[in-house]
C-alpha positions as CSV (number, residue, x, y, z in Angstrom):
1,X,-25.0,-0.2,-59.4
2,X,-23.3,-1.3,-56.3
3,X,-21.1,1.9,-56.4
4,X,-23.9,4.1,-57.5
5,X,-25.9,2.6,-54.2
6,X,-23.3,3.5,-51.9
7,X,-22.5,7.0,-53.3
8,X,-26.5,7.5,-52.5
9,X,-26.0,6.5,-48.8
10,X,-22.8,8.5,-48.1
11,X,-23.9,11.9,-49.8
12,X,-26.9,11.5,-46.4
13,X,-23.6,11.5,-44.3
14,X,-22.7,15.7,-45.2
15,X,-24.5,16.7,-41.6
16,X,-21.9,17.2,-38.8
17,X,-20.2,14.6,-37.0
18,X,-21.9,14.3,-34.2
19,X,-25.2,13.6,-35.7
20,X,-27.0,10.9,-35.1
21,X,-28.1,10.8,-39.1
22,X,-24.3,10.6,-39.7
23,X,-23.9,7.6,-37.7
24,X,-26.6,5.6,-38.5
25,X,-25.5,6.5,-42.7
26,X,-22.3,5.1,-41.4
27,X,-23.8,1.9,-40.1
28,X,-26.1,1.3,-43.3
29,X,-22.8,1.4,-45.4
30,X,-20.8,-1.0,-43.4
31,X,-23.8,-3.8,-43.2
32,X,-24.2,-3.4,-46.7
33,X,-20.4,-4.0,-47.6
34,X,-20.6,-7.0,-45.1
35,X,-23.5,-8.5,-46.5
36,X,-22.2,-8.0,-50.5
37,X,-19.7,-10.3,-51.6
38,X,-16.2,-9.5,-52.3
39,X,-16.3,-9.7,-56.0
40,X,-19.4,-7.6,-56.2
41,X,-17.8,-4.0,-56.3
42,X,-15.0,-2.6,-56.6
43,X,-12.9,-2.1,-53.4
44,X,-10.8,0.9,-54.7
45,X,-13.7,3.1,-56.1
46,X,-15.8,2.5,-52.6
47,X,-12.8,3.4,-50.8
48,X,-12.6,6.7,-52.2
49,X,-16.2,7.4,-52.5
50,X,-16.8,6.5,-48.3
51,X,-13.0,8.5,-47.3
52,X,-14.3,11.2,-49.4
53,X,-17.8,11.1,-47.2
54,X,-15.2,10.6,-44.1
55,X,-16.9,7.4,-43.3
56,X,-13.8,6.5,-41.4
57,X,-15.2,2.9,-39.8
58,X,-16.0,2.1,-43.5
59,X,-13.2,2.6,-44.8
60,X,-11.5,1.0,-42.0
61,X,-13.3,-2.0,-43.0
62,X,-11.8,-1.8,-46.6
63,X,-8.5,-1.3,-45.6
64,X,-8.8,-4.7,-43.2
65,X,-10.1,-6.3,-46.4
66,X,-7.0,-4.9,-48.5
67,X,-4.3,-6.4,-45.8
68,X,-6.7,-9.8,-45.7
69,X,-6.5,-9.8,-49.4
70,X,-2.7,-8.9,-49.6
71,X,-1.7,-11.6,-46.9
72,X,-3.3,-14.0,-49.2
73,X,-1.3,-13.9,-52.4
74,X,-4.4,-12.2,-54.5
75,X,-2.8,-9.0,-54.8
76,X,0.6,-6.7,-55.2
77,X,2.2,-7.1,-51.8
78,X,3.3,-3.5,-52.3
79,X,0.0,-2.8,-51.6
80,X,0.0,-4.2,-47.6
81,X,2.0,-1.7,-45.9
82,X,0.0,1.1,-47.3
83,X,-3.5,-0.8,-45.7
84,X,-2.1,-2.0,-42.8
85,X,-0.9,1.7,-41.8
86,X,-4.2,3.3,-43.3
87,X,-6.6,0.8,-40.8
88,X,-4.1,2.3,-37.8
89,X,-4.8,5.7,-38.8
90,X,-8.5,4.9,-39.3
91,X,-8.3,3.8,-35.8
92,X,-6.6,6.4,-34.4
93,X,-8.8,9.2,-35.7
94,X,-12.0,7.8,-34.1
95,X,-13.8,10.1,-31.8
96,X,-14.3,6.9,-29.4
97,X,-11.4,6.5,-27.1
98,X,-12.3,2.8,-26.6
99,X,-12.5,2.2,-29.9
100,X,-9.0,3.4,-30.5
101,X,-7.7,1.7,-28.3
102,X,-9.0,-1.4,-30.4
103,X,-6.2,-0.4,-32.7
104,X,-3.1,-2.4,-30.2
105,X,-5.6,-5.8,-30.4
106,X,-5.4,-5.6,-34.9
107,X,-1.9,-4.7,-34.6
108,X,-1.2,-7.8,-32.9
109,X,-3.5,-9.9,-34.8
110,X,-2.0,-9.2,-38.1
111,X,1.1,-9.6,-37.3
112,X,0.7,-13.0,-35.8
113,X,-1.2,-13.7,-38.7
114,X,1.8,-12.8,-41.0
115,X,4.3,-14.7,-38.9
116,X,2.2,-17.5,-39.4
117,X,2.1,-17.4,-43.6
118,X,5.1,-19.8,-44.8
119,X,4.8,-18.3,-48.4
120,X,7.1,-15.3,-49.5
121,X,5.5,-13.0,-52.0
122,X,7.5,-10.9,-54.8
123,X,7.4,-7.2,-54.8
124,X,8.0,-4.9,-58.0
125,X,9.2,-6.1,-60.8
126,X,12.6,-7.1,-59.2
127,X,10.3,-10.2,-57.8
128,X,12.1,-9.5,-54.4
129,X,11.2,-12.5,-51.7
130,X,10.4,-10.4,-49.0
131,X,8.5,-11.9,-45.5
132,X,5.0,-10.3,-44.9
133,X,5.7,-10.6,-40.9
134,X,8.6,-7.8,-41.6
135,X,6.6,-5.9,-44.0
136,X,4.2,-5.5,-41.5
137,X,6.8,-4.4,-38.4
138,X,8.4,-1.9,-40.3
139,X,4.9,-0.5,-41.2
140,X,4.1,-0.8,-37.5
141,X,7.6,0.8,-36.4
142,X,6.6,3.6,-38.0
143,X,3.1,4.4,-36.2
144,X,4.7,3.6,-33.0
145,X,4.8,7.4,-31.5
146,X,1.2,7.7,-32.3
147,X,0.5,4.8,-30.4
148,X,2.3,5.6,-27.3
149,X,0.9,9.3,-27.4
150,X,-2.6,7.0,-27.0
151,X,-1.7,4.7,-24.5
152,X,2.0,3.8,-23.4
153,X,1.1,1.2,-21.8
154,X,-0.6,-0.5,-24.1
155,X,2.5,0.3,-26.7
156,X,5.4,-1.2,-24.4
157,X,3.3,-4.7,-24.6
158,X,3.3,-4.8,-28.5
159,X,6.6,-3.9,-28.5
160,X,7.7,-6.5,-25.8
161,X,5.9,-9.0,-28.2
162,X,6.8,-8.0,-31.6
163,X,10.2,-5.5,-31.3
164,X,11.8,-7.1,-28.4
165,X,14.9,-8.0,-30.7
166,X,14.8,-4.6,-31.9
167,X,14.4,-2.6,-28.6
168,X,17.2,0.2,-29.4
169,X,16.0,1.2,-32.4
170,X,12.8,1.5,-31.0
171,X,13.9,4.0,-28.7
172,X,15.7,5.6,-31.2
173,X,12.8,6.1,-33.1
174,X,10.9,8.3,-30.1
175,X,13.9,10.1,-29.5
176,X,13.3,13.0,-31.7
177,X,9.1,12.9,-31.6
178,X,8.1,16.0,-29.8
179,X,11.7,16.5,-28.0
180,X,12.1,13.3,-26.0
181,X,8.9,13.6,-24.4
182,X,7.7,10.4,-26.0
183,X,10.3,8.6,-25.2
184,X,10.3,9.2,-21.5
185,X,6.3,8.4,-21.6
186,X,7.5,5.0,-23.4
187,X,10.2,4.7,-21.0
188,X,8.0,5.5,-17.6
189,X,5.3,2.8,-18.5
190,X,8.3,0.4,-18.3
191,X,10.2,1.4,-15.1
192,X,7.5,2.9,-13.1
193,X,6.0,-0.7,-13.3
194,X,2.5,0.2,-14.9
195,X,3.4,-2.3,-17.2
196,X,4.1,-4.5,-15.2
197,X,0.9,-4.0,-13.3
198,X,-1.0,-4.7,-16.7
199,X,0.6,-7.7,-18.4
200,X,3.7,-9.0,-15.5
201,X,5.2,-11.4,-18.2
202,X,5.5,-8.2,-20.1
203,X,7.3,-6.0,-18.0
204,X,9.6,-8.7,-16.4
205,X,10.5,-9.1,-20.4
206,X,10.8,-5.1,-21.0
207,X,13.0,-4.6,-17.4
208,X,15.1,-7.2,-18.3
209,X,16.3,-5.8,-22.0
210,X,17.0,-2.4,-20.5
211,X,20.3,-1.5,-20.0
212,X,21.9,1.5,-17.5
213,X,22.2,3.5,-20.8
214,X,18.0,3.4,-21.2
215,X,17.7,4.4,-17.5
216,X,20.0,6.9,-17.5
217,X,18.0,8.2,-20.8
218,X,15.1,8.4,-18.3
219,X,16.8,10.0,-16.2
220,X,17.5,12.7,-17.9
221,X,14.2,13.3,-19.3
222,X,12.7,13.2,-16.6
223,X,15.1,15.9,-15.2
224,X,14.1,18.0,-18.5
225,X,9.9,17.1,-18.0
226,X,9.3,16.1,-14.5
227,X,11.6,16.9,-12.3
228,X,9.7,16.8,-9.4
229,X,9.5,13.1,-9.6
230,X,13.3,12.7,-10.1
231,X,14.1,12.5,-6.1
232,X,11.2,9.7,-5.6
233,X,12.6,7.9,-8.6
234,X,16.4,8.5,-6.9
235,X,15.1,6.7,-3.5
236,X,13.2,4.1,-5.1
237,X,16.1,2.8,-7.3
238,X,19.6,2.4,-7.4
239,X,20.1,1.5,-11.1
240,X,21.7,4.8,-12.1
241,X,25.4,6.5,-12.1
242,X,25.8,8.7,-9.4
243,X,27.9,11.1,-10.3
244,X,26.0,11.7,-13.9
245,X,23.0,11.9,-12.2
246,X,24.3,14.9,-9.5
247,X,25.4,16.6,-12.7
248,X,21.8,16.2,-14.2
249,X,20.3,17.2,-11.0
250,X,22.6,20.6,-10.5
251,X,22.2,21.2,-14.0
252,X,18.4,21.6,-14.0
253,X,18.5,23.0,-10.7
254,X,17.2,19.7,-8.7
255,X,17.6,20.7,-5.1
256,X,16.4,17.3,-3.0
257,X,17.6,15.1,-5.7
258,X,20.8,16.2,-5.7
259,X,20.8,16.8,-2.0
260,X,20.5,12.9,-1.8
261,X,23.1,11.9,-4.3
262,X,25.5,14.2,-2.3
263,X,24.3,12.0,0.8
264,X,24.8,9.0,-0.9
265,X,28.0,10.4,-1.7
266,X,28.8,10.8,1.6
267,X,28.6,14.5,1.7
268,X,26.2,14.6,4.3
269,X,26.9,18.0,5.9
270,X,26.6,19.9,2.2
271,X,23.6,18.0,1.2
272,X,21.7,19.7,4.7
273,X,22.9,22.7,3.7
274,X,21.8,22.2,-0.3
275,X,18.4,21.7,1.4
276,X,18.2,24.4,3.9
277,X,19.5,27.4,1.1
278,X,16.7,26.2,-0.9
279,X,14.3,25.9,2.1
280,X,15.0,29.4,2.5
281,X,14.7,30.7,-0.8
282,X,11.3,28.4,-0.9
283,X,10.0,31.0,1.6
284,X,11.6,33.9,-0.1
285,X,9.8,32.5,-3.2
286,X,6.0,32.2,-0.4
287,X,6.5,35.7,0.6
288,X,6.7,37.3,-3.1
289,X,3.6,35.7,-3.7
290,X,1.6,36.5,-0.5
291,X,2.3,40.3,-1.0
292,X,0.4,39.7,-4.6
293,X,-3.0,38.5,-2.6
294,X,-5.2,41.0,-2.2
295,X,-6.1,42.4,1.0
296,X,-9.4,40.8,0.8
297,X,-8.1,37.5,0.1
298,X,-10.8,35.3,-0.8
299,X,-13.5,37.1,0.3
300,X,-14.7,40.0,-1.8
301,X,-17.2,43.0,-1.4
302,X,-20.5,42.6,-3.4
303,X,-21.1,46.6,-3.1
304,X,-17.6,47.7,-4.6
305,X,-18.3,44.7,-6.8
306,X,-21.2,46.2,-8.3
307,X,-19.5,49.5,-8.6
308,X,-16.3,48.6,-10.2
309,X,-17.8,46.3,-12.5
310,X,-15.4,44.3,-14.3
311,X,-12.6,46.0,-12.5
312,X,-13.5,44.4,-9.1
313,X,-14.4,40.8,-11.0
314,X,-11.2,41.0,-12.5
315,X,-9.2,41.7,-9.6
316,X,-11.2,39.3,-7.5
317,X,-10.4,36.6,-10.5
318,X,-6.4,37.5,-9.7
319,X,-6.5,36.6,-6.1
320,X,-7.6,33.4,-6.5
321,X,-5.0,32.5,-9.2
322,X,-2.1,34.0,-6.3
323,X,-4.3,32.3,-3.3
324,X,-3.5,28.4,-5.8
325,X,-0.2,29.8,-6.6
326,X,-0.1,30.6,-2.5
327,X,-1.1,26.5,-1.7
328,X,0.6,25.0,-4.6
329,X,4.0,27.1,-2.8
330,X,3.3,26.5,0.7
331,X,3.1,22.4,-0.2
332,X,6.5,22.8,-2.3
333,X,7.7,24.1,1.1
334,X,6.7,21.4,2.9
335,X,8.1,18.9,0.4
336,X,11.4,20.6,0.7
337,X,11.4,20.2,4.6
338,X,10.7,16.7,5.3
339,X,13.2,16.1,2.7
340,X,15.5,17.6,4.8
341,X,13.8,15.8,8.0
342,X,14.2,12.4,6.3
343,X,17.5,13.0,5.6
344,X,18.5,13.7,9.3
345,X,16.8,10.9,10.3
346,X,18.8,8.4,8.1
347,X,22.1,9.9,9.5
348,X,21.4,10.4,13.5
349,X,21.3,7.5,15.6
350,X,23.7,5.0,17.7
351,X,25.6,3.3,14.9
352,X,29.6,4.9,15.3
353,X,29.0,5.6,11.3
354,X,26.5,8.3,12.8
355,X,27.7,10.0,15.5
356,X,29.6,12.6,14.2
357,X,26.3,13.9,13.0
358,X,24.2,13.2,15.9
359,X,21.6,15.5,16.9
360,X,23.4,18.4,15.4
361,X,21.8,18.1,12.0
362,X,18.1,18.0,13.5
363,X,19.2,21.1,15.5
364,X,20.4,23.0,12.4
365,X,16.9,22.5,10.6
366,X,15.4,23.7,13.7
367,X,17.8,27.2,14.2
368,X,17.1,27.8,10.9
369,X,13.5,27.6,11.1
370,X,13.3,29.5,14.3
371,X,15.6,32.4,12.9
372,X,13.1,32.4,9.8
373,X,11.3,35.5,10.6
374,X,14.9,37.5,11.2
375,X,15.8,37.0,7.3
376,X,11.6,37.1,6.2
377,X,11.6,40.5,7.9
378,X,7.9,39.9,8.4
379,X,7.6,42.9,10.9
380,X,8.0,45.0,7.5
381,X,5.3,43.5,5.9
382,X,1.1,43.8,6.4
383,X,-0.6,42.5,9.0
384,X,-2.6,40.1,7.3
385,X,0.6,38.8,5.3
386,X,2.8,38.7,8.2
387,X,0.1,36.4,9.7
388,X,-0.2,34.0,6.8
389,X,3.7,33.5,7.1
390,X,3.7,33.4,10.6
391,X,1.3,30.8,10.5
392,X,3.0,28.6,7.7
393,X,6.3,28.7,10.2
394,X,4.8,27.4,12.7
395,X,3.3,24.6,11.2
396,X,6.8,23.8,9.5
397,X,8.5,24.0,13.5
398,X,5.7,22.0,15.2
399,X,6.5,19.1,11.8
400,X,10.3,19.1,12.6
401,X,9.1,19.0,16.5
402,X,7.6,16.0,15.9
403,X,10.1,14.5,13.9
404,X,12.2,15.2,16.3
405,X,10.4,13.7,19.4
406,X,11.3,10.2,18.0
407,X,14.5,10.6,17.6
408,X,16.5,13.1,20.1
409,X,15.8,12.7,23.8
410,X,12.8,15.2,25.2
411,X,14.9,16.8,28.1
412,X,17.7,18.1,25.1
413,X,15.0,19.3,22.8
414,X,13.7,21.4,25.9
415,X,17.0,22.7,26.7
416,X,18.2,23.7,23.5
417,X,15.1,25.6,23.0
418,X,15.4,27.4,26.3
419,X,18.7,27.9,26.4
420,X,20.4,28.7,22.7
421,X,17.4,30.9,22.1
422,X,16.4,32.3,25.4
423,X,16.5,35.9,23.8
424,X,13.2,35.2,21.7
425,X,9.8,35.3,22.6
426,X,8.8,31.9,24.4
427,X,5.4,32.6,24.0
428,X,6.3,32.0,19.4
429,X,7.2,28.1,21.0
430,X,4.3,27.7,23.5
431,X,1.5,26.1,20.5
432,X,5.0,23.9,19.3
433,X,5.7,22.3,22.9
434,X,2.3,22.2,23.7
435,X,1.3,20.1,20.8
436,X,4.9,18.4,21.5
437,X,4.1,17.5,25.0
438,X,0.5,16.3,24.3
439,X,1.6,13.8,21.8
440,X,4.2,12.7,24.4
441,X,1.7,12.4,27.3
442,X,-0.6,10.0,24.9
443,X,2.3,8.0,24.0
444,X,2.8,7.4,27.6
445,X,-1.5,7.0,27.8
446,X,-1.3,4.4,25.4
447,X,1.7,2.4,26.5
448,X,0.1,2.6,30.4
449,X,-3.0,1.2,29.0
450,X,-1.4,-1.2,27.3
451,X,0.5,-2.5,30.4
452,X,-3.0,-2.5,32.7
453,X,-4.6,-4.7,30.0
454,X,-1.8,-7.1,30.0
455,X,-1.6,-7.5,33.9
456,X,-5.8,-7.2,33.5
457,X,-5.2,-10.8,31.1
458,X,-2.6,-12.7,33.3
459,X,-4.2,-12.3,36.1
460,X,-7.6,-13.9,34.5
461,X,-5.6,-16.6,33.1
462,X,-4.4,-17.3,36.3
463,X,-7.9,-17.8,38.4
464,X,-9.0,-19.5,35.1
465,X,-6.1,-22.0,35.9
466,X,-6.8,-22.3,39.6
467,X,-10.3,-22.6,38.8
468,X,-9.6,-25.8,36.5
469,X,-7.6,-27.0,39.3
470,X,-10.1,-27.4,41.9
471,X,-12.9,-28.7,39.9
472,X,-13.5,-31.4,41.7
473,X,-16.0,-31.4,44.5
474,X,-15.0,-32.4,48.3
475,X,-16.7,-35.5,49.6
476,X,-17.2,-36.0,53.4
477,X,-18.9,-39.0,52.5
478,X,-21.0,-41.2,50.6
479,X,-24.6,-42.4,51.5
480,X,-24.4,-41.4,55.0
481,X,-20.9,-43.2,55.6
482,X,-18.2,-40.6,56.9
483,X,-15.1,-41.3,54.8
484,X,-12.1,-41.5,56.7
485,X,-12.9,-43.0,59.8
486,X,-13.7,-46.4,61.1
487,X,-16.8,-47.7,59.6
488,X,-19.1,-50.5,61.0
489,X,-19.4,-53.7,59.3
490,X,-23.7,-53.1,58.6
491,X,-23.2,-49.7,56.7
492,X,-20.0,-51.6,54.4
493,X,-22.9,-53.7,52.6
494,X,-24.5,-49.8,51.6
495,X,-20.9,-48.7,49.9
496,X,-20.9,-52.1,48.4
497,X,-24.0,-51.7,46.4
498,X,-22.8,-48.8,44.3
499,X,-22.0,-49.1,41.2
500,X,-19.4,-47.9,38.4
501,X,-22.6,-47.1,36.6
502,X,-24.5,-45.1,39.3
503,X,-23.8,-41.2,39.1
504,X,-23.0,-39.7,42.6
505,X,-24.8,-36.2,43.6
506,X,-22.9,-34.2,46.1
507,X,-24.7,-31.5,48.2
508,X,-23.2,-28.5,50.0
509,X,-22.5,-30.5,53.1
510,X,-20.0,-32.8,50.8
511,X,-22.1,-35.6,51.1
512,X,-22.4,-37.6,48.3
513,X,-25.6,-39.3,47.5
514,X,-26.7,-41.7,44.4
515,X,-29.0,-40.3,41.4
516,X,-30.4,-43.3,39.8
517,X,-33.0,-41.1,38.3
518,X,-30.5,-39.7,35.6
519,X,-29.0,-43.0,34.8
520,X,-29.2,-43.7,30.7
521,X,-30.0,-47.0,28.9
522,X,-26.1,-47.8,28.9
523,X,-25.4,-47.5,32.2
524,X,-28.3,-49.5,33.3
525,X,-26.9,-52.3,31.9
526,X,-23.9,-52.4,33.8
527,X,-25.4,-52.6,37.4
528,X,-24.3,-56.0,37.8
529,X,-20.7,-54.7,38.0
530,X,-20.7,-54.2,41.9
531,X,-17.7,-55.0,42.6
532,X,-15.4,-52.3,40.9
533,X,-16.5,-49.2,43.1
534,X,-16.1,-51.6,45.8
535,X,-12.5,-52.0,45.5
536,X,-12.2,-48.3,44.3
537,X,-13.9,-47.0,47.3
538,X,-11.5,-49.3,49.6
539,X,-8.5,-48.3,47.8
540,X,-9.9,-44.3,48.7
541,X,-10.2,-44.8,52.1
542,X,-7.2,-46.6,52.6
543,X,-5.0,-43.6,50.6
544,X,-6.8,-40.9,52.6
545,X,-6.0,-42.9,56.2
546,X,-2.2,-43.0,54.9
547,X,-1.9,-39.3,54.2
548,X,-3.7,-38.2,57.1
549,X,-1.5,-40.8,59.5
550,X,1.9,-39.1,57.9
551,X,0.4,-36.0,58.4
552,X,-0.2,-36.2,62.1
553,X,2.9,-38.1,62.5
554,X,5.5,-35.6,60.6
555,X,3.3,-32.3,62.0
556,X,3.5,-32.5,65.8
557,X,0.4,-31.6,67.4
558,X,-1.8,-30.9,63.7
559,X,-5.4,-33.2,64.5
560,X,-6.3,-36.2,61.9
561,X,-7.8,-34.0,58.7
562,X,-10.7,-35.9,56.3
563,X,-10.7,-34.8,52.5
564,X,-9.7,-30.8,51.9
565,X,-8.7,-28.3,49.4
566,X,-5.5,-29.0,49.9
567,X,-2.8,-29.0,46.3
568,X,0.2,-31.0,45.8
569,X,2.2,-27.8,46.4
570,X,0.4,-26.9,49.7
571,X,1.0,-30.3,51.1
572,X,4.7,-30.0,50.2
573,X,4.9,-27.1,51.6
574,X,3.5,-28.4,55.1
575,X,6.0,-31.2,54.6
576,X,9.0,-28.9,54.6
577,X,9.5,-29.5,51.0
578,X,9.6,-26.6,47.9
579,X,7.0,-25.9,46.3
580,X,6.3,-23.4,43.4
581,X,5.6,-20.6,45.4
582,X,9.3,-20.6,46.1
583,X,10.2,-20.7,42.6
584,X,11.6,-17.6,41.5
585,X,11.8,-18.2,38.0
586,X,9.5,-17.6,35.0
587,X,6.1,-19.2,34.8
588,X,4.3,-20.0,32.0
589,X,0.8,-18.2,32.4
590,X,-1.7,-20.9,30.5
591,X,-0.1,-24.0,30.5
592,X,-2.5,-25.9,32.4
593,X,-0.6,-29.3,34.5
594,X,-2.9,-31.9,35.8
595,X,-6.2,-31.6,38.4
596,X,-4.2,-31.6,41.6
597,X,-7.2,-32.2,44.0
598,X,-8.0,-36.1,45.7
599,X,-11.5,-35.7,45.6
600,X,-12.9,-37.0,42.3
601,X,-14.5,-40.9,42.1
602,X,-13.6,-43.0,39.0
């Protein structure tokens, strides 16, 4: 009845994919073989009936039940493999990417689950003892291209935590799946550090088991699939063999990879040369393809359009294809040049290792760039192509210009210009050293900004200093009393009555008056202490008539001076001593010393 039930509900499931009736048929059948129990139907019969209906989730579902079922001792183990493999084809079928890629978390779970199971099972009538845990790897070893082809990533971290041991015959096994290219998508998850990026216990795990032998392996697919990446990879590492890898690179034809193994090498002057023959036959390859465009380029004429029909749509249809092919040429051009740039830079400089190079290699580039239109023979070619070319040169001379700013002196660039090809046309250069000069000038802009704002901040730390300095205010005197000169006995008593407590308000005369009006509870309560700017007040006067007597009596003919502006320094100074103005050496701008000035009370 069961069986009969679900037959019912898959034959609804005929419509296509896609449709939504599909789909929900699909859903009825697996809550109804969740709900049912286990012993109600049997498992084989409504296996076939829901593949048969491709109810693929179903019968995914069945199959996890078969490995459950098989893992537990109730059935032939010979029996485990075949599920196990069927739910990872299930999986991989799906029309839901993130669904598939479900298919990595099971994998992992059943074969924990399997490591786990102490019991050995018999298989066949031989009643082998055979572990589930392997029967489950070699089932899993086998699925393991299809799973890389859906996510490499994702592959390399089941691998790092079931087939670590086993990691060369994993690679053995994506050698020959669709002619290495497997392999080297396996392999690149695992170098390029994508893995690593994912699940870092995982990479670290994967980078350390490789040997020289897997990277050379990549290496050499790579060369084969992508070799446009092969010079990155070449600068970026250093665990390869030279020597194979130039072979590899000359082999397939790998101009700035092998160009930088010769450097390494130590061939510098070939590897320029490698760089600047294929430069040249870069442009060869440029022109070829500008004579294909059109003379309308992108544009197009909606009149002969409409009279040509198909004709004009079609031929419209090919200059775009040769106005891509165009860019995609013009930036492998590019590539190719600072290639050649970055490899003059890493060989010209001051170092004695370097100077048999020197400038020469920058110059080289540039000759051969500025010759370019001699061996283009661009005067024998349209207009409008001639223009395009012309215009790609120039941008390839002003990037080498500016390479070269940085690194050869601006009055040799000039001259070698002037002089070694005085018999061209200056006026090709003018848009090169004009952009040249104008990067130089704001260079110099920015630098002589840079210095203003620096002397702009010392000299507002130093007023800042000088400002906390003189702080203080300069007292002439205090209630009335002059300070400094003789004062009778009747005004004494006034002094006497201030207080540490009382707060002293000086005007812009310099006397100094009392404010009793601002005094706080806590300061009030210490009036009694009369006594204590007494004796400061008397020790003040007498320290002012000292200075002021050695001052008249070591400076001849100066009058007797009261309180003033005057620093330590400037007093030194007037005493024939050195002071800091006379210090030649270097001062620290911000380090503030003490308050220098003698007018402060308390």
């Amino acid at each position: 009845l069961t069986l009969s039930i679900i037959s019912r509900m898959s034959s609804r499931s005929i419509s296509p994919k896609d449709c939504p009736a599909r789909l929900f048929a699909q859903d009825e059948v697996i809550q109804l073989l969740k709900a049912l129990p286990r012993d109600s139907y049997d498992r084989h019969e409504v296996l076939a009936t829901v593949k048969q209906s491709r109810m693929l989730r179903a019968a995914l579902l069945l199959h996890k039940e078969g490995v459950t079922v098989c893992l537990d001792g109730r059935e032939n183990v010979c029996a485990l493999s075949e599920h196990f493999v069927s739910a990872i084809d299930c999986y991989l079928v799906d029309e839901d990417l993130k669904f598939r890629k479900e298919v990595f978390d099971y994998a992992k779970k059943e074969c924990v689950v399997a490591s786990v199971a102490t019991s050995m099972m018999c298989v066949g009538d031989n009643k082998e003892a055979t572990n589930a845990h392997e029967l489950l790897r070699k089932a899993l070893h086998t699925k393991l291209s299809d799973l890389v082809s859906l996510d490499a990533v994702l592959t390399a971290q089941l691998v790092a935590e079931i087939f670590i041991d086993d990691l060369d015959e994993v690679m053995n096994s994506l050698k020959s799946v669709e002619g290495g290219e497997i392999q080297f998508k396996f392999l690149h998850s695992i170098i390029s550090e994508d893995l690593s990026r994912a699940d870092p216990v995982a990479g670290q795990v994967l980078n350390a088991n490789l040997s020289i032998d897997h990277h050379q392996t990549y290496l050499s697919l790579m060369a084969q699939f992508h070799p446009d990446m092969v010079y990155q990879h070449l600068s970026t590492h250093d665990n390869y063999r030279t020597e194979e890898c130039l072979k590899l690179c000359q082999e397939y034809e790998i101009a700035d990879a092998s160009a930088y193994l010769l450097e390494r090498m130590g061939n510098i002057s070939s590897a320029l040369q490698l760089m600047l023959q294929t430069l040249e036959g870069r442009m060869m390859t440029l022109k070829r393809i500008i004579r294909g465009i059109g003379p309308s380029g992108y544009s197009f004429d909606r009149n002969a359009l409409r009279r040509t029909g198909g004709l004009g749509r079609r031929k419209q249809d090919h200059n775009l294809a040769e106005n891509e092919k165009k860019e995609k040429e013009i930036q492998s051009v590019k590539r190719i040049l600072i290639v050649s740039l970055d490899l003059c830079e890493r060989n010209s400089g001051p170092s004695s290792a370097r100077t048999e190079h020197g400038s020469q290699l920058w110059f080289n580039v540039l000759d051969r760039l500025i010759n370019a239109k001699g061996f283009l023979r661009l005067a024998k070619e349209l207009p409008e192509h001639a223009a395009i070319m012309s215009a790609v040169l120039s941008e390839l001379l002003q990037m080498t210009m500016q390479r070269m700013v940085s690194n050869i002196p601006l009055p040799d660039l000039v001259r070698k210009i002037t002089t070694d090809h005085s018999g061209n046309r200056l006026g090709e250069f003018r848009e090169m050293i004009m952009s040249m000069l104008k990067t130089y000038s704001c260079e110099v802009d920015v630098f002589t900004r840079a210095a203003d704002v620096m002397h702009h901040d010392v000299r507002c730390m130093s007023l800042e200093k000088k400002r906390l300095k003189l702080r203080g205010s300069r007292v002439q005197s205090v209630s009335g009393v002059q300070l400094g000169k003789r004062v009778f006995p009747s005004k004494i008593k006034a002094i006497d009555d201030i207080t540490s407590s009382i707060i002293l308000a000086v005007d812009s005369e310099g006397d100094a008056t009392t404010r009793e009006d601002i005094l706080d509870d806590v300061t009030r309560s210490d009036v009694k202490n009369k006594d204590i700017v007494a004796v400061a007040l008397s020790k003040l006067r007498r320290k002012r008539e000292r200075i002021s007597g050695q001052k008249k009596h070591r400076v001849w003919g100066r009058a007797q001076t009261t309180v003033n502006m005057m620093t330590t320094s400037d007093v030194n100074f007037c005493k024939g001593k050195s002071s800091e103005a006379a210090f030649m050496g270097p001062r620290h701008i911000g380090a503030l010393s003490g308050a220098e000035h003698y007018g402060r009370l308390g």
